[in-house]
Structures are given as C-alpha cells and as structure tokens.
MIDORO-940193 format. One record per atom (N, C-alpha, C): y, z, x. Coordinates in steps of 0.2 Angstrom, whole numbers, padded with zeros to 4 digits, always signed. Layout:
<pts>
YZX;...
</pts>
This chain:
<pts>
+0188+0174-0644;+0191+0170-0639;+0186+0171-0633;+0187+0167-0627;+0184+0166-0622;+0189+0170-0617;+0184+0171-0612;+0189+0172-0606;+0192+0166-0603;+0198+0165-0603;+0202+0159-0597;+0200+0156-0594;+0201+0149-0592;+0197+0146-0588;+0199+0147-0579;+0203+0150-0578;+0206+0152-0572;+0205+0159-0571;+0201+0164-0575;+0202+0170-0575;+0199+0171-0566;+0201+0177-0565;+0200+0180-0558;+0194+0183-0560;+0191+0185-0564;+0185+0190-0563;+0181+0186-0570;+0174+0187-0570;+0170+0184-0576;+0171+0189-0581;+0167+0187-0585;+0164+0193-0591;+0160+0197-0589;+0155+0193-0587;+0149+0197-0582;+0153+0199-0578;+0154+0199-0573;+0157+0204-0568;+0161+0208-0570;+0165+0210-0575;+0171+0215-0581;+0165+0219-0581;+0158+0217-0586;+0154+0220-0589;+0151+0226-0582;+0150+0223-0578;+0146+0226-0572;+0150+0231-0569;+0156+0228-0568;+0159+0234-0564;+0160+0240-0570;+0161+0239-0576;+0161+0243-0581;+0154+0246-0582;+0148+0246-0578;+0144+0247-0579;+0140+0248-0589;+0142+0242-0594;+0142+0239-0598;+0137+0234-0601;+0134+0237-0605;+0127+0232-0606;+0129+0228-0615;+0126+0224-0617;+0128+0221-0623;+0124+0227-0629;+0122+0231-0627;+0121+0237-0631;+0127+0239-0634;+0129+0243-0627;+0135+0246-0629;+0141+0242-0633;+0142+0237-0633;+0146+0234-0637;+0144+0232-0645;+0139+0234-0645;+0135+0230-0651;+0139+0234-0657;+0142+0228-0662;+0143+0230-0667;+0143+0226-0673;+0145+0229-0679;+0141+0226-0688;+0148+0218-0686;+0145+0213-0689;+0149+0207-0688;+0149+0205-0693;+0144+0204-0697;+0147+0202-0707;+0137+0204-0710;+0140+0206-0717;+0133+0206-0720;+0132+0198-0726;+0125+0195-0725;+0124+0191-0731;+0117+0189-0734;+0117+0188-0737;+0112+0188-0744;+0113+0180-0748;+0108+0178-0751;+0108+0173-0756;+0107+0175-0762;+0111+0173-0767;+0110+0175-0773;+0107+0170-0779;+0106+0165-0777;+0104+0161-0781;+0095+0161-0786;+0097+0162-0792;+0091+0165-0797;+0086+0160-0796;+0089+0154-0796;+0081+0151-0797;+0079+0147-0790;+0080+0149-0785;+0076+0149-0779;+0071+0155-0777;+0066+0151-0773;+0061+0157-0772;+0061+0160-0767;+0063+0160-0763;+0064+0162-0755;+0072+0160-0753;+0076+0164-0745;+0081+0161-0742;+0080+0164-0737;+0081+0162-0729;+0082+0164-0723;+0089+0165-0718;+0088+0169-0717;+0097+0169-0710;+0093+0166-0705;+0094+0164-0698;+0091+0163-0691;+0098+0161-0688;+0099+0166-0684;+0104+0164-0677;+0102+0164-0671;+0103+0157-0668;+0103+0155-0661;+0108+0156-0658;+0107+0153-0650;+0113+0156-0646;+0116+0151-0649;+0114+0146-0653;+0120+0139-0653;+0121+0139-0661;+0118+0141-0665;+0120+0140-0672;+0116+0147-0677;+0121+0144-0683;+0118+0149-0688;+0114+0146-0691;+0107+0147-0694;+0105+0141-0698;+0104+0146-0704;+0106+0143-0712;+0101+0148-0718;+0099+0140-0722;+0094+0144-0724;+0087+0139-0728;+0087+0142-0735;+0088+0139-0741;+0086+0141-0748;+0080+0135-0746;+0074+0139-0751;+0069+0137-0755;+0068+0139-0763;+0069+0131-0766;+0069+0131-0772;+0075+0132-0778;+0074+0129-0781;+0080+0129-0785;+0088+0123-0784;+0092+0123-0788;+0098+0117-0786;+0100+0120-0778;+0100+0125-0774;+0103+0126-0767;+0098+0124-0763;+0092+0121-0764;+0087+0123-0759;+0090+0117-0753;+0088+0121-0748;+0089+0115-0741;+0092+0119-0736;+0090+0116-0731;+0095+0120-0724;+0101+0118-0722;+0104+0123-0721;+0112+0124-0719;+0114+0125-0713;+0117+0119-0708;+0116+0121-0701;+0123+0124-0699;+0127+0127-0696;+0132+0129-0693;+0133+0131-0686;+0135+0125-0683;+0134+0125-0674;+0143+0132-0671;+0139+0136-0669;+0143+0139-0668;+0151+0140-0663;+0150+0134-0657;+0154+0132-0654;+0158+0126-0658;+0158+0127-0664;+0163+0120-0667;+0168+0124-0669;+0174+0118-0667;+0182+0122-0668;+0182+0124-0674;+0177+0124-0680;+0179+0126-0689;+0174+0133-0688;+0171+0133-0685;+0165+0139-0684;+0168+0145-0679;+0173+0144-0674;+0169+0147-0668;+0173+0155-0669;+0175+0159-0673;+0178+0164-0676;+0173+0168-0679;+0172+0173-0681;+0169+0177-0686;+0173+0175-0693;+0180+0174-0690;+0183+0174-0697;+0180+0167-0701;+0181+0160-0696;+0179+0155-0698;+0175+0155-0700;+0170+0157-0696;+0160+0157-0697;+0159+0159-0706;+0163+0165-0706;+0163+0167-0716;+0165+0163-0719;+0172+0158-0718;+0174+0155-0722;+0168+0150-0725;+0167+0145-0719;+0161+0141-0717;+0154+0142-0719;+0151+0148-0720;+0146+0151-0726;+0149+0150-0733;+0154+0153-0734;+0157+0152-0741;+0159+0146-0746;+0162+0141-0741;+0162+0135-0742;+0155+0131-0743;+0149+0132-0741;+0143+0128-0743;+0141+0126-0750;+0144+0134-0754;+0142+0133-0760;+0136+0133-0764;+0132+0137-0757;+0123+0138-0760;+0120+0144-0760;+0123+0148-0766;+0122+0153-0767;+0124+0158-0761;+0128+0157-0756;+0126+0162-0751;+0132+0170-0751;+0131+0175-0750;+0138+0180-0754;+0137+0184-0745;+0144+0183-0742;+0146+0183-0734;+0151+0189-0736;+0151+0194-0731;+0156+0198-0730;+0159+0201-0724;+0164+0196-0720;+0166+0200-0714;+0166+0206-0712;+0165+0210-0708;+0165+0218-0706;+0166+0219-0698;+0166+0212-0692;+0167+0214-0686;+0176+0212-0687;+0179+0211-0682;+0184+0208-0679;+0182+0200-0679;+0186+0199-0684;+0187+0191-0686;+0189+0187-0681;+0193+0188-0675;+0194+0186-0669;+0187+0184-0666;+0183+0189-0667;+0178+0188-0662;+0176+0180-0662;+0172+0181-0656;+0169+0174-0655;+0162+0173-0658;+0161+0167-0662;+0155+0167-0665;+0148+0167-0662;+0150+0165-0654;+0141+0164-0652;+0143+0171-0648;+0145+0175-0651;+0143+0183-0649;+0137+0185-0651;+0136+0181-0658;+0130+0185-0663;+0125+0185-0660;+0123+0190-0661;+0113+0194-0657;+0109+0190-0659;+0106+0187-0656;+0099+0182-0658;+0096+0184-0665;+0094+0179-0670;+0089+0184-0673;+0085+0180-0676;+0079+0180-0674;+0073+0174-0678;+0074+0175-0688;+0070+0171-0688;+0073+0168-0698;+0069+0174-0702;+0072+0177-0704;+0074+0183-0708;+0075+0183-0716;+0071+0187-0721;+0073+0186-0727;+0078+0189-0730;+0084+0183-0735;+0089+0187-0734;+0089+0183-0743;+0083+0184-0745;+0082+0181-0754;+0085+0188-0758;+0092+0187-0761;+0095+0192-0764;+0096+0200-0762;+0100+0201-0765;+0106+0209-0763;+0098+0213-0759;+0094+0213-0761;+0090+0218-0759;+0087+0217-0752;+0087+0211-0750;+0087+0210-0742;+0094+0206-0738;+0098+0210-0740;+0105+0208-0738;+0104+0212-0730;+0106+0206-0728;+0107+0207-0719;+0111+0208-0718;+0112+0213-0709;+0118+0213-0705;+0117+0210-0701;+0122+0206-0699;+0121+0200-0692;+0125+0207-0688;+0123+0207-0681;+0128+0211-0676;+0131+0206-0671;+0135+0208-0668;+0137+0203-0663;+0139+0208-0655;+0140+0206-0650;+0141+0208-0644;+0151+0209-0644;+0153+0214-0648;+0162+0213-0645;+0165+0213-0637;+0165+0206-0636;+0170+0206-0630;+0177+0204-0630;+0178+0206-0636;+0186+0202-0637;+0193+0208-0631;+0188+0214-0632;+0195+0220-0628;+0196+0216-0622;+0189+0217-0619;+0186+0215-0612;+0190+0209-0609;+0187+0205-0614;+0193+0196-0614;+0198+0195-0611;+0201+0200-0616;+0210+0202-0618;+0212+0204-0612;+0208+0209-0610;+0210+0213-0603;+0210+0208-0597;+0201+0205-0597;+0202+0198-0591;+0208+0194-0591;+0210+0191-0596;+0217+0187-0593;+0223+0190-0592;+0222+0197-0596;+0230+0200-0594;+0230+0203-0588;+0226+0202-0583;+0223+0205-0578;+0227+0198-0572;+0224+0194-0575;+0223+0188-0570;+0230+0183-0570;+0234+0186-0576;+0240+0185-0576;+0246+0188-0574;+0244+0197-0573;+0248+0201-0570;+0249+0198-0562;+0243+0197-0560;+0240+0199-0552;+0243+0191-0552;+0244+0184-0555;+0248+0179-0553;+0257+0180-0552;+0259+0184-0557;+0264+0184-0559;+0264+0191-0551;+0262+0193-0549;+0262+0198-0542;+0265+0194-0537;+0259+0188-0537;+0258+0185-0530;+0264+0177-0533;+0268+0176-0534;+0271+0172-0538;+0267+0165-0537;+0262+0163-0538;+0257+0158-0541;+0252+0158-0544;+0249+0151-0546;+0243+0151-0546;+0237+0153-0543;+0232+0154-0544;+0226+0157-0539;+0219+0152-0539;+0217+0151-0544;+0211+0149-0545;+0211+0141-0545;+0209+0137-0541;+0210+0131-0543;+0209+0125-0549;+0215+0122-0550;+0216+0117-0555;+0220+0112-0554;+0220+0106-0556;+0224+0101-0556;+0232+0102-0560;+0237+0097-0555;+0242+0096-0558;+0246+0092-0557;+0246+0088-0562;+0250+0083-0562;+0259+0081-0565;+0262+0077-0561;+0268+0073-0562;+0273+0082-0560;+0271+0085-0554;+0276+0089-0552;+0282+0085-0547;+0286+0088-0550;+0294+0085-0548;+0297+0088-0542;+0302+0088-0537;+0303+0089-0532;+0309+0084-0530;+0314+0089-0528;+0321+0086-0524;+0317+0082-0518;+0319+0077-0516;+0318+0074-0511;+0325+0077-0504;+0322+0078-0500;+0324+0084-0492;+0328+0078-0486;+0331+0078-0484;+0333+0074-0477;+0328+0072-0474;+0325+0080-0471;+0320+0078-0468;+0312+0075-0472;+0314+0077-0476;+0306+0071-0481;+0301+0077-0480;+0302+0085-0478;+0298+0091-0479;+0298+0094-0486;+0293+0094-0491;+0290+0098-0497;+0285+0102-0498;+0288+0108-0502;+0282+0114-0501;+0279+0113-0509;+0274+0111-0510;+0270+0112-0515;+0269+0117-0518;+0270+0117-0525;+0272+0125-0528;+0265+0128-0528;+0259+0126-0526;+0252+0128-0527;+0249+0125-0520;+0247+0134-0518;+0241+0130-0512;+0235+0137-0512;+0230+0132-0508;+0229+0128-0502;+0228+0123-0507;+0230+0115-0504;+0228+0110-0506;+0221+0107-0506;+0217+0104-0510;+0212+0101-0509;+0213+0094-0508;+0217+0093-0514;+0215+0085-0515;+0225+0083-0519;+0226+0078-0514;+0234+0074-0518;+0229+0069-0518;+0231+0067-0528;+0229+0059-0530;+0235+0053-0531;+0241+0059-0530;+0247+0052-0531;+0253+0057-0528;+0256+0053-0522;+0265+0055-0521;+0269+0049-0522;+0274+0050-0527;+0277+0042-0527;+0286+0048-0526;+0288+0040-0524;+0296+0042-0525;+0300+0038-0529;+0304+0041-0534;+0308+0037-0540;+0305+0035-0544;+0307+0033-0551;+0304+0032-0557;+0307+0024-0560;+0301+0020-0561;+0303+0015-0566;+0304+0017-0572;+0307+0011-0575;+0307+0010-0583;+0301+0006-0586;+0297+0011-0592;+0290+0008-0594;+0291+0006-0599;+0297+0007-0603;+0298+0005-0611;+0304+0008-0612;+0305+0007-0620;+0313+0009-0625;+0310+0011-0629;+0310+0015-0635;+0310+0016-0641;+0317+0015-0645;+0318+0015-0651;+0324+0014-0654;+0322+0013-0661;+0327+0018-0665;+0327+0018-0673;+0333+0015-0675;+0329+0013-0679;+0338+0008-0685;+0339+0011-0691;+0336+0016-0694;+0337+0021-0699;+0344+0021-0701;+0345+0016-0706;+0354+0016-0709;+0358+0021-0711;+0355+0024-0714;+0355+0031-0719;+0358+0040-0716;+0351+0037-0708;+0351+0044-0704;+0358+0045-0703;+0357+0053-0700;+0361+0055-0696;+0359+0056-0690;+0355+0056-0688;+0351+0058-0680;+0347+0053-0677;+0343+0054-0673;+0337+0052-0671;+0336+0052-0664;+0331+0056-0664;+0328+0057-0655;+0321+0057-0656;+0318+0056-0647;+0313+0057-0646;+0313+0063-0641;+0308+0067-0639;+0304+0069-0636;+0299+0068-0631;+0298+0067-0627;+0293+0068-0621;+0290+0072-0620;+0285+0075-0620;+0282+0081-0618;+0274+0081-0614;+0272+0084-0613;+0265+0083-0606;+0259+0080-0611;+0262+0079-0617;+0255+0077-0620;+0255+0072-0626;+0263+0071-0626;+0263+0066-0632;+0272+0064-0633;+0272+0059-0638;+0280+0057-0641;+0281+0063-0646;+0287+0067-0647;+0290+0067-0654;+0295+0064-0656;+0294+0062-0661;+0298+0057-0662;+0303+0061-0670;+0311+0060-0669;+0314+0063-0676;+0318+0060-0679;+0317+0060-0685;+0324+0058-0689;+0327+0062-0693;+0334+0062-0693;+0337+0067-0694;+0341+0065-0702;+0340+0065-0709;+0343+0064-0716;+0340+0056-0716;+0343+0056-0721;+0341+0048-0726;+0331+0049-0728;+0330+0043-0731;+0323+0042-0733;+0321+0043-0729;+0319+0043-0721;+0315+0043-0717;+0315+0048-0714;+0317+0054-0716;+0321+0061-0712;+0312+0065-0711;+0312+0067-0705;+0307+0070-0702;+0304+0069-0697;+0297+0072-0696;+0297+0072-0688;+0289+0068-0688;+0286+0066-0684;+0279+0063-0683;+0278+0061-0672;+0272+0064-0674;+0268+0064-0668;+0264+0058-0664;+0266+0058-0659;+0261+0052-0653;+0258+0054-0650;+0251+0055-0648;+0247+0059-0642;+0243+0055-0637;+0246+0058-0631;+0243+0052-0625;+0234+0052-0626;+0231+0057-0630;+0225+0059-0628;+0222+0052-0634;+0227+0051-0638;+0226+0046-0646;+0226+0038-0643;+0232+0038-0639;+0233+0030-0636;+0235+0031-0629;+0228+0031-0628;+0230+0031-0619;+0232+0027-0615;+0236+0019-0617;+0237+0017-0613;+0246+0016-0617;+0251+0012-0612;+0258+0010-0614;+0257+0006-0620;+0254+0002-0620;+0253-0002-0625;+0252+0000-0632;+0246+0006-0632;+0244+0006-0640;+0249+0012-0641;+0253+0017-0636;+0257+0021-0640;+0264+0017-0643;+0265+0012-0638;+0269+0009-0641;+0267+0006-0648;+0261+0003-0650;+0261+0001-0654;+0257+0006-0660;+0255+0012-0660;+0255+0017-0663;+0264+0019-0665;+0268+0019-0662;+0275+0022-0662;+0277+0014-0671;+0277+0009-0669;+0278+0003-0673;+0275+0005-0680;+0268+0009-0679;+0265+0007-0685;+0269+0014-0690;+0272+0017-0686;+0275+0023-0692;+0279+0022-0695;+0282+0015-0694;+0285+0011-0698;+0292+0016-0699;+0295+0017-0704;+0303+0021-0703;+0307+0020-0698;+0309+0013-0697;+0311+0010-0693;+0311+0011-0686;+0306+0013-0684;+0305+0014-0678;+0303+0006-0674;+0306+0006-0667;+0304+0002-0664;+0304+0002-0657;+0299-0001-0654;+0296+0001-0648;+0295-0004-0644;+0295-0006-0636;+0295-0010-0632;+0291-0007-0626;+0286-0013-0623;+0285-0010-0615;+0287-0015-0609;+0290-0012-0606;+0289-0016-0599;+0287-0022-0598;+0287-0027-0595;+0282-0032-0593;+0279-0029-0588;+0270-0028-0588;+0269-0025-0582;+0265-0019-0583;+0267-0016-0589;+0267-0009-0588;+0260-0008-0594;+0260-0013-0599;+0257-0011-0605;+0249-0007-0603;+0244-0008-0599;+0239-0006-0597;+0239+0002-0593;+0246+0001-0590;+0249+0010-0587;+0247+0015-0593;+0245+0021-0590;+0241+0026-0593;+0247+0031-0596;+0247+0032-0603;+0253+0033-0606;+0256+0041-0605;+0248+0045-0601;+0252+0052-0600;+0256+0053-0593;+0257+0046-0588;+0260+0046-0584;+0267+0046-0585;+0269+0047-0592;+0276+0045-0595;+0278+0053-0593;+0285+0052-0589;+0290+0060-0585;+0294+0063-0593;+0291+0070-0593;+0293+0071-0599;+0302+0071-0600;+0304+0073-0604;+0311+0073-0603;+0313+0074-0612;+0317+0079-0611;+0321+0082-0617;+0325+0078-0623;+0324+0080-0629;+0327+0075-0635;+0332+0070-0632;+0329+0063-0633;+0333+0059-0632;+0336+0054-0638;+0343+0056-0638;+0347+0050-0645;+0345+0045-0645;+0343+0042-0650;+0339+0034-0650;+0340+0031-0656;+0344+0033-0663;+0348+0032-0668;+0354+0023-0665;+0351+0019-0669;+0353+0012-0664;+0355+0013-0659;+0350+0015-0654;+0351+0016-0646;+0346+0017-0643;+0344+0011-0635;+0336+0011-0636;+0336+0017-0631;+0332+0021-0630;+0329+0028-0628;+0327+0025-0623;+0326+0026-0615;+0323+0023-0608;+0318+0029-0609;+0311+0026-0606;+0304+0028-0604;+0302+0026-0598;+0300+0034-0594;+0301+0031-0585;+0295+0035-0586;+0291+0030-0579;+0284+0032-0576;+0286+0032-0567;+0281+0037-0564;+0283+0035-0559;+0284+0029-0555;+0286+0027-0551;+0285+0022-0545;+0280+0020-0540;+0279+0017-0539;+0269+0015-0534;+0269+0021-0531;+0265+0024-0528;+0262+0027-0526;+0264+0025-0518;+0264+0031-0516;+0266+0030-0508;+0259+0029-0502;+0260+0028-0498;+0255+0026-0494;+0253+0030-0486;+0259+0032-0486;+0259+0037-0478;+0264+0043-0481;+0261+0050-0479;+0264+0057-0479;+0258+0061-0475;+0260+0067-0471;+0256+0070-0471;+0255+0076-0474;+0251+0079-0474;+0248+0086-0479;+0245+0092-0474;+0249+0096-0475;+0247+0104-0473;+0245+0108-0476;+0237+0106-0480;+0231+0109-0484;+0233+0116-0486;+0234+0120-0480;+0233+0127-0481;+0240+0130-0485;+0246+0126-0482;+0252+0131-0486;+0254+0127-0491;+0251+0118-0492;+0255+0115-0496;+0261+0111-0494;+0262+0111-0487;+0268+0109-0486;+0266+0100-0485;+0272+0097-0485;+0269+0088-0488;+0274+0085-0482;+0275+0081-0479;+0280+0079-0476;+0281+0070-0476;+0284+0066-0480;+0286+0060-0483;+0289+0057-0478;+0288+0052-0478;+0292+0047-0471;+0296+0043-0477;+0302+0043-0477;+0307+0038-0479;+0310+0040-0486;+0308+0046-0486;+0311+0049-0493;+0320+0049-0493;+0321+0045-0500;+0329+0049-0501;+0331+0055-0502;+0336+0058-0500;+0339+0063-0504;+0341+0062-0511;+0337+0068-0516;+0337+0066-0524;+0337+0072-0526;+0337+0071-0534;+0336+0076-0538;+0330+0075-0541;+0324+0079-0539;+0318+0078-0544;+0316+0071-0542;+0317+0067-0538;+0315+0061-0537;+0307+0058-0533;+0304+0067-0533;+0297+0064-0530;+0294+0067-0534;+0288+0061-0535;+0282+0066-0540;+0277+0067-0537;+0272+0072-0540;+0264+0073-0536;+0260+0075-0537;+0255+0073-0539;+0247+0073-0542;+0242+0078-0538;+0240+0084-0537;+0235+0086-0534;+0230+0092-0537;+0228+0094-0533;+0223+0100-0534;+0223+0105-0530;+0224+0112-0532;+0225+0115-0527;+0223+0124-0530;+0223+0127-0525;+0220+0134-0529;+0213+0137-0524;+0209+0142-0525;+0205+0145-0522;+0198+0144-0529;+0195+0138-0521;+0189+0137-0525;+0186+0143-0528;+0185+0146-0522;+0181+0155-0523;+0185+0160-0523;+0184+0163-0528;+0188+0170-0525;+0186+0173-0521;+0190+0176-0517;+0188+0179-0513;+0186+0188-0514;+0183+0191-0512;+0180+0200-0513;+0187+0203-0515;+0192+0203-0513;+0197+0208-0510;+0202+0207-0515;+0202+0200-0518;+0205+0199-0525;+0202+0199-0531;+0195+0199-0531;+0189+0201-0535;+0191+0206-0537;+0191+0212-0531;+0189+0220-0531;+0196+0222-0534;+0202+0219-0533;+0207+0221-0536;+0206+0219-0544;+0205+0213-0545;+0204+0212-0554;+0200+0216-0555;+0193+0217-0555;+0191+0222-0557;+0195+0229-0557;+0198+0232-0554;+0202+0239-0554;+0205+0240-0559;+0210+0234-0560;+0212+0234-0565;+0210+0232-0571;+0205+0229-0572;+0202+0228-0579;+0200+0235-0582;+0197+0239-0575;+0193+0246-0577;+0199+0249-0580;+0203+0250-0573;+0210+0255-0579;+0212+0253-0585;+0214+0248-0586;+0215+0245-0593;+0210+0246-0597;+0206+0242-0597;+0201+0247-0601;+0200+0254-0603;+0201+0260-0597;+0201+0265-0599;+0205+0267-0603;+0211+0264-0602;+0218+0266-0606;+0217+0264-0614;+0215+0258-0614;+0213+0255-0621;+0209+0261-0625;+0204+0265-0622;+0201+0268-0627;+0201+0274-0625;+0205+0277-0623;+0209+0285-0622;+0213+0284-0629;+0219+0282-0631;+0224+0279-0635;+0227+0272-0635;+0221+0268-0639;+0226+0262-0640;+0231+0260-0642;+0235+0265-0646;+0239+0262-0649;+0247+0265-0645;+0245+0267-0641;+0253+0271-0637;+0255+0265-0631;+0259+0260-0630;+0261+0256-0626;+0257+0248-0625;+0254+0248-0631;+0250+0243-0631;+0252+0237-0635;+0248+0231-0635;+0248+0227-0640;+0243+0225-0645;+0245+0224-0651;+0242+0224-0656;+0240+0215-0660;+0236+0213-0659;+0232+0208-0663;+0229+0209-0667;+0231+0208-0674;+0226+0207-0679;+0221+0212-0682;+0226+0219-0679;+0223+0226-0681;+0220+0227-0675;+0218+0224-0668;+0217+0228-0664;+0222+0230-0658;+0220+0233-0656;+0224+0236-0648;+0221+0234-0642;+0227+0235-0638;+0222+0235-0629;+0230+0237-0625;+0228+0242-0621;+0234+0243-0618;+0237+0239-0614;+0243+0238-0614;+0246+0232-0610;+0249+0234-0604;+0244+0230-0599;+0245+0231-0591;+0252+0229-0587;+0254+0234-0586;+0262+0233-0583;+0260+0232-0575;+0265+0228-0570;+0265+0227-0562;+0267+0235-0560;+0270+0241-0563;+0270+0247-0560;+0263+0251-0561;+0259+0248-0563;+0251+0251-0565;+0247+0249-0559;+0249+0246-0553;+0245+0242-0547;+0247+0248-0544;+0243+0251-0538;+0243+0257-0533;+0247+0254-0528;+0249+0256-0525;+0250+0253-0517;+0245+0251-0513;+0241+0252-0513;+0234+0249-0509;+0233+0241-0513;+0233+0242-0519;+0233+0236-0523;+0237+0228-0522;+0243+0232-0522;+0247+0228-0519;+0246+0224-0510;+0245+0229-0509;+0244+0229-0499;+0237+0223-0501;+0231+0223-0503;+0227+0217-0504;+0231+0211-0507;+0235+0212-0514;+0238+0206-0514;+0240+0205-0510;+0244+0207-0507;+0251+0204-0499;+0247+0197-0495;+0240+0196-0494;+0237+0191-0492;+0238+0186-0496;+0238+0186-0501;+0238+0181-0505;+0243+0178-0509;+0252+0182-0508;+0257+0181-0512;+0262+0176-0510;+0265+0172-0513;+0269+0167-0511;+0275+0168-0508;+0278+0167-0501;+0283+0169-0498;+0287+0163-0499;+0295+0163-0503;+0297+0159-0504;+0304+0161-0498;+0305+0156-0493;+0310+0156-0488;+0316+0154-0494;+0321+0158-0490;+0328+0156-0493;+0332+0151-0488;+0334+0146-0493;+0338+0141-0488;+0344+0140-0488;
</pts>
C-alpha cells in the first residue's frame, strides 16, 4: 500500500522524524532463478518502475517486462503470481510481506539468475508498518478535530435549506464552490417488467446504478458506472442493453447531463413501477461565501429538507507545523509500541501487526495544538 492521499505527514517525513533510512527497513522480498535446460543465459533487472527477466535461448528465450505500478503487479503477492504465470521457466518464491508494495524493490542492474545456483534475493524497503501508522495517525487526529484537514474536493453535498438562507459547510476553509443549486429535477425513470420476479430495485450510489432483481429468470444483480457512461444518455442506454427487462428513459433535456450528478438514494422498487432519477437544479447565481469557516449565505432559499446542493473544495492546502509536529508524535509512539509488543492491543493484517492508536494515547499538549484546528459545532 501507499500512504493516503490526504495523509498529514509524508513517508519521508515518518522516516525522518523516525530518524529511519531504507537501510534500516531493508528486507528478503522473494528469491528467483530460471530453470529452463536449454537456454544459455537469464537475467533479473529491477527498475524503480519495473521488473524486467531476459531468458537467452531455448523455447523461453525473450524479455519479460512487468511494470510495477500496474494494478495486476503492484503487491509482492501479485508481482509472484505475475512471474509465475509467464511460463518461462522462471521458479519465484515469496519471503517478504505480500502486502508490500512492489516498487519498494531495491534497484538492481541485470544480474545472472541462469538456474538454482545463481538464484537471487530481490530485497525491498518495508514501509507497510510506517504506512499503516500514517493513515491511522491521520484519521485519529480527523476523527479529533471532527473533520477533514487536508484539502479535496466534494461533491453533491446536501443540506436543509434555513429561513435565513445561512449554511455551514461541513469542510473548511473554502477554496473553490463550482456549483450551489436548490431542488432537484427529474433526469429519467428506470423500470423492470420482469413477469416472474418477486422484487426489483435500483440503487444509486456516488459511483454508479445497482440495479436488482429479485427470483424468476432474470433474478440478480448487475452494475452501471458513471466512470463507464458518463453522460444520462449512454447509462441510460447501457441500463437497456442488459436486457432482463430492464427499461430506461431520460428527460427531454437532460441526455448530454453528466451521469455522476445523479443524487444518490437508497434501493428504489421499480418491479412495473418507473423509479424517478433526480439531478440537481441550474446552478444558483448569487450567494455569498465566508472562505475561512465555510459558512454560505443564499438569497431566496426555501425552507427544506436536504434541498440544497454544493460542489466545492476545501481543506488546508499546507499543512501547517503544529499539525505536522503532532502527526509526527504520534506516528513515533505508534510505532514504538508496534515494535516493543505487536501483538497486545493491536491489529493484525495478513500475519502482521501495528498497534492501534486510540484518541486516549494524545497528551494534553496534543490535544491543546489540535484545539486550533477542531470543528466547533454550535447547538441550535
């Protein structure tokens, strides 16, 4: 694994304050060798970006390239399989933590690895504890401050609409709103005729349709993803082609609408009965925005339920020292604890440990740095 995309602290900076070099981590990742008789030579070579082995001679001969960032590769456990599967004499034996991440492996220029007797040890840099610890670090110290920290986008967040037309954004300081709208159109129907069934619903969810059917011929479940058919139009006509009586409609209007702007919403019955598809409403034109705490203020809103949406960006570009220096603290103790006694109050993955950092493991002082940065929700 990788560290988070949102983590508080880097790898590098984990490493450093842990005063921590890829030495010290360095450990056996798998051994391999070529066994093939009638070849005259084979090479290992690892780059930061792939494993390359070469047989010369014989039915294996040729290069074998294996880019290490690909989702079939990117594991120690994968990367084994993925040697194994070539099929060209090659004989692979895992020996680090299979979690690992593959472009851990240590450089190595191309190396003779022509049968058992120049059987190689690839080594690699373990940073999976390290890892493990950065997010669980960076989640306690969110789950402290009750939000997010680091900045990222968020879309079709929902909100009551106020008398006053005042909204606190659940995430700040704000950078950037790309859409506030109020109310939802209809973008389409769905609807199953399945004579046989017993059921049928859809799903909405942030990333696609589920669509189900419940007994008869057509009984089970099939998938739609905004990322597959990005507009109203082709998921609509993706949902058609699954055939199983499935049938689908869009709006007049709507079909060119981007399909991940569909408001998700929980299994809906659609067994002869069309299922309503809501997108938001245009986009509003005038509100103002108080950057720093998030707060939004709408001219002409109704009183509703969930009835506004809103698009933005928000979060700390930088982190700031004072939150740095606290992640760091606690990556340190966590890690210390992990390797005094892993296995006493910890969590276990796949035969490893790391102790798992509770919110009563923050000092006082720790807490007094977050207090700058913690979300203060007023009671109304």
């Amino acid at each position: 694994m990788a560290v988070g995309t949102y983590a508080l602290v880097s790898l590098v900076e984990a490493k450093e304050y842990l005063h921590l070099d890829s030495s010290d981590l360095s450990q056996n990742a798998l051994t391999i060798y070529n066994s093939s008789g009638d070849a005259t030579a084979a090479t290992v070579e690892v780059t930061s970006t792939a494993l390359s082995l070469v047989v010369t001679g014989g039915a294996n001969a040729g290069t074998s390239t294996l880019t290490l960032s690909d989702a079939a590769n990117d594991t120690l456990t994968e990367l084994v399989a993925a040697v194994d599967a070539l099929s060209k004499g090659w004989v692979v034996n895992l020996e680090g933590n299979g979690l690992a991440d593959s472009e851990d492996l240590t450089v190595v220029s191309a190396t003779d690895a022509f049968l058992v007797a120049n059987e190689q040890t690839l080594v690699y840099t373990d940073n999976w504890l390290i890892e493990n610890i950065i997010d669980d670090v960076t989640d306690i110290i969110e789950r402290v401050c009750h939000r997010k920290l680091v900045s990222r986008s968020y879309s079709g967040e929902r909100y009551d609409g106020q008398e006053d037309g005042v909204l606190y954004l659940k995430q700040y300081p704000v950078t950037q709103i790309t859409r506030v709208s109020i109310g939802k159109v209809t973008a389409g129907y769905v609807t199953n005729a399945s004579s046989d069934a017993a059921d049928a619903y859809v799903e909405v969810t942030s990333t696609g349709l589920t669509l189900t059917i419940v007994g008869g011929t057509n009984a089970g479940s099939d998938t739609v993803t905004f990322a597959s058919y990005t507009t109203l139009s082709t998921l609509c006509a993706a949902i058609i082609a699954l055939g199983k009586n499935w049938s689908c409609t869009v709006s007049t209007g709507y079909g060119s609408h981007p399909s991940s702007d569909l408001f998700p919403q929980p299994s809906f019955g659609c067994l002869d009965n069309s299922c309503t598809l809501y997108v938001p409403s245009k986009r509003e034109s005038e509100f103002e925005l108080y950057e720093n705490t998030g707060k939004l203020i709408l001219k002409g809103v109704p009183l509703g339920y969930r009835n506004v949406a809103v698009d933005y960006t928000a979060g700390l570009t930088t982190v700031p020292d004072a939150l740095r220096n606290v992640a760091c603290d606690l990556v340190g103790y966590s890690y210390a604890r992990s390797r005094v006694d892993p296995t006493i109050d910890s969590e276990e993955q796949s035969g490893r440990f790391r102790y798992r950092l509770k919110k009563d493991d923050l000092t006082p002082n720790q807490y007094q740095h977050l207090g700058f940065f913690t979300k203060i929700t007023l009671a109304v």
